[in-house]
N, C-alpha and C positions, 0 to 999 in steps of 0.2 A: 674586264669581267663586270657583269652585271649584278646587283646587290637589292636585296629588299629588306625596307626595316619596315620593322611592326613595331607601334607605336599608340600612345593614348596621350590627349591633353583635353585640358581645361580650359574653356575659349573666353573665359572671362575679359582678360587681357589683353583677348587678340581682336584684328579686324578682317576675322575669316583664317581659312586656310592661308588661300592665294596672295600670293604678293603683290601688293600694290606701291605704290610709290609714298613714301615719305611717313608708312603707315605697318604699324607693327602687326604681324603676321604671322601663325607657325612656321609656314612655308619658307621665310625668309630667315627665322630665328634657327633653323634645323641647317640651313642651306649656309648659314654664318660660323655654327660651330664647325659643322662638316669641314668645310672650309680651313679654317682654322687648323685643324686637329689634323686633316690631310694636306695642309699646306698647299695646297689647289683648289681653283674655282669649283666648288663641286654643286650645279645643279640638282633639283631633283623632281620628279613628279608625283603626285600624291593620287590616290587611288580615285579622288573624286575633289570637290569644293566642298566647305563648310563655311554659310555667312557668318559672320560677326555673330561674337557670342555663344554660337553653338561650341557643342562638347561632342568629342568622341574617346570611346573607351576600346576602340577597335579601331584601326587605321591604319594603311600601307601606304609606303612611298618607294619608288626606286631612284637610284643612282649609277655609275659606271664609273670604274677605274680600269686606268692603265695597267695598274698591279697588284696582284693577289694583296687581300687584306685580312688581319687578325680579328673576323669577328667577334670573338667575347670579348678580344681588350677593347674593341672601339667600341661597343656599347657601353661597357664600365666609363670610359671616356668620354663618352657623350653624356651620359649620366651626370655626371661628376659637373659637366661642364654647362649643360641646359638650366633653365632657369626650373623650377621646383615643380611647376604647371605642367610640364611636357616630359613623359615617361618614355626612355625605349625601353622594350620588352628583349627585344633580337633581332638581330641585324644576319642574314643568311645569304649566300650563294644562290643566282636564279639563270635559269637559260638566257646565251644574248637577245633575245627576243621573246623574252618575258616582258610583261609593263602592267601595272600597279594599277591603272586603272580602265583599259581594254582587256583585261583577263579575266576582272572580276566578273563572276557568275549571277552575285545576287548580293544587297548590300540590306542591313536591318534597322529600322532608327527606332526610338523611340521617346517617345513624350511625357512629361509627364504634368500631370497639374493636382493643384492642392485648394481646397477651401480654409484650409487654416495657414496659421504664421507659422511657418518651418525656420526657426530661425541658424539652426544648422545646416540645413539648406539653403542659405541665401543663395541666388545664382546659377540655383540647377533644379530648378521648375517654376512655373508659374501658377501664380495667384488668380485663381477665380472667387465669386460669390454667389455662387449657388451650389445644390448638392445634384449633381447631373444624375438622372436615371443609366445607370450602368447599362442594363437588360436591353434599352432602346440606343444607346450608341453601337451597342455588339451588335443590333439588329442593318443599323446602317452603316455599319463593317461589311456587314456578310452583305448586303446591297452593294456596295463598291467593288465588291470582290469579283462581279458579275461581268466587269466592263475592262473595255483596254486603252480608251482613251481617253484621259485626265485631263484634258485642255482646260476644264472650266477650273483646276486646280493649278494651274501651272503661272508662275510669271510671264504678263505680258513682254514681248520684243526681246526675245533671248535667239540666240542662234541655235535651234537643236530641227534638225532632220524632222523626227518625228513624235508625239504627245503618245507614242502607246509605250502602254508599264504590265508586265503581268504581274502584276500580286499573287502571291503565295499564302500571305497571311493579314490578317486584319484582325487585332483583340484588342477591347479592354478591360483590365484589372485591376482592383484596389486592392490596395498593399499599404496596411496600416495607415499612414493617414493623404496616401496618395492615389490619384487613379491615374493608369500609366497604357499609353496606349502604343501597340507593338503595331509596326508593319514590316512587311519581307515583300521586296519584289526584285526585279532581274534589273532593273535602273527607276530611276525618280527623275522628277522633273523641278526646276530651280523653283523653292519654296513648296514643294507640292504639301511634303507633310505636315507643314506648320498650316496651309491653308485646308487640309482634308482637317486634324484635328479641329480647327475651330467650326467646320461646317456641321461635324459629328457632334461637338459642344452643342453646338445650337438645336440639334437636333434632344439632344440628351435635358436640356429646359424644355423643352417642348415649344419653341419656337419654328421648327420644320418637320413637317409629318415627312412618311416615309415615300408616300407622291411627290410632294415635295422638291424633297432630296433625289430622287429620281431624274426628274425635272431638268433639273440643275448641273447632273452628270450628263444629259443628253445635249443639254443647250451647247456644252463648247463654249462657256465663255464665261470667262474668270470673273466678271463683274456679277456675274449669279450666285458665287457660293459664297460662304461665310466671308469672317476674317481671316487674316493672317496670324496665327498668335505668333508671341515674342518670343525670340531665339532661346533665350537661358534656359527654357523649357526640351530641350532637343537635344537628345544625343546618337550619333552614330554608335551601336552596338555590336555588328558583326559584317563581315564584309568577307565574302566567300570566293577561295578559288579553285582549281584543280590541282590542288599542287605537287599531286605523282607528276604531273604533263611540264611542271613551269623550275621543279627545283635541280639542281644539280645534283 
């Protein structure tokens, strides 16, 4: 049977999702208790990547057993047994040919940065030093909203098919002493939304008009647009599927 947990963590600790070698990872920490706790190798797949540092508070993985399993105790159990950073929420029954991350419809991140010391925040936004014009990032939101190919946003020398994203949504919002910027689209490209935020930043000082910024999305090439800001700032929020179509 095939299985999906929903799950949230804090990537402080971690070096991404994805497991890599020799290097601590949710992927691998989830894939260790599993393990564990089912007394078999149990791989699993996670609905997408998250580099280093990032956070997500919305997140699927699947796995597969031989034998029907007690979803509420293994969650309690997995609970119990994770280290404090990584939450399951529920662990459910999914068609054998459901997957975690070819199912998903549409996924949401969001950013956030601050002009002040959040000191209760450490870790889960970034620091900038100016006060950004809100009105002129929204405005080069609704400018990106217009396009389908992010290449000038994307990481160089990655394996992916194709650079188009449909965006659904592009805002930003202050919220006490943060401005936090939403986007929604049907897939992303590695690093996009760290590199659209900082190109929006730039635009929000008035260092890029909105020609510009235009520009920039047509050029196709990542060496045009802003920075990259820093992971701590990033979190996956919502990750969508059909799931009358995928549940048991």
């Amino acid at each position: 049977m095939r299985y999906f947990i929903h799950l949230a963590y804090n990537g402080a600790n971690y070096c991404g999702w994805q497991t890599q070698p020799d290097l601590p990872t949710v992927q691998l920490t989830l894939e260790q208790a599993l393990t564990t706790l089912l007394r078999k190798p149990t791989p699993i797949v996670g609905c997408g990547r998250t580099d280093t540092g990032v956070h997500a508070s919305d997140f699927y993985a699947h796995f597969t057993s031989e034998t029907e399993i007690e979803t509420e105790k293994l969650t309690f159990k997995l609970n119990s047994f994770l280290p404090a950073d990584i939450a399951i929420f529920e662990i459910f029954a999914v068609k054998e040919n459901a997957h975690a991350r070819f199912d998903a419809i549409a996924r949401t991140y969001q950013y956030h940065v601050s002009d002040k010391r959040l000191p209760f925040k450490q870790g889960l936004y970034s620091r900038i030093y100016f006060q950004p014009d809100l009105s002129l990032m929204n405005e080069g939101a609704k400018l990106l909203m217009e396009y389908e190919d992010f290449t000038s946003f994307a990481k160089l020398h990655t394996q992916v098919k194709t650079n188009i994203c449909h965006l659904s949504q592009a805002l930003w919002e202050e919220r006490e002493d943060e401005w936090i910027f939403t986007i929604r689209s049907n897939r992303f490209l590695r690093n996009m939304v760290r590199s659209v935020t900082g190109t929006l930043l730039d635009v929000g000082r008035g260092k890029l008009s909105m020609e510009r910024l235009r520009e920039i999305v047509e050029k196709k090439n990542r060496c045009a647009a802003g920075v990259s800001m820093p992971p701590q700032g990033l979190f996956l929020t919502r990750v969508e599927y059909p799931f009358d179509e995928i549940k048991m």
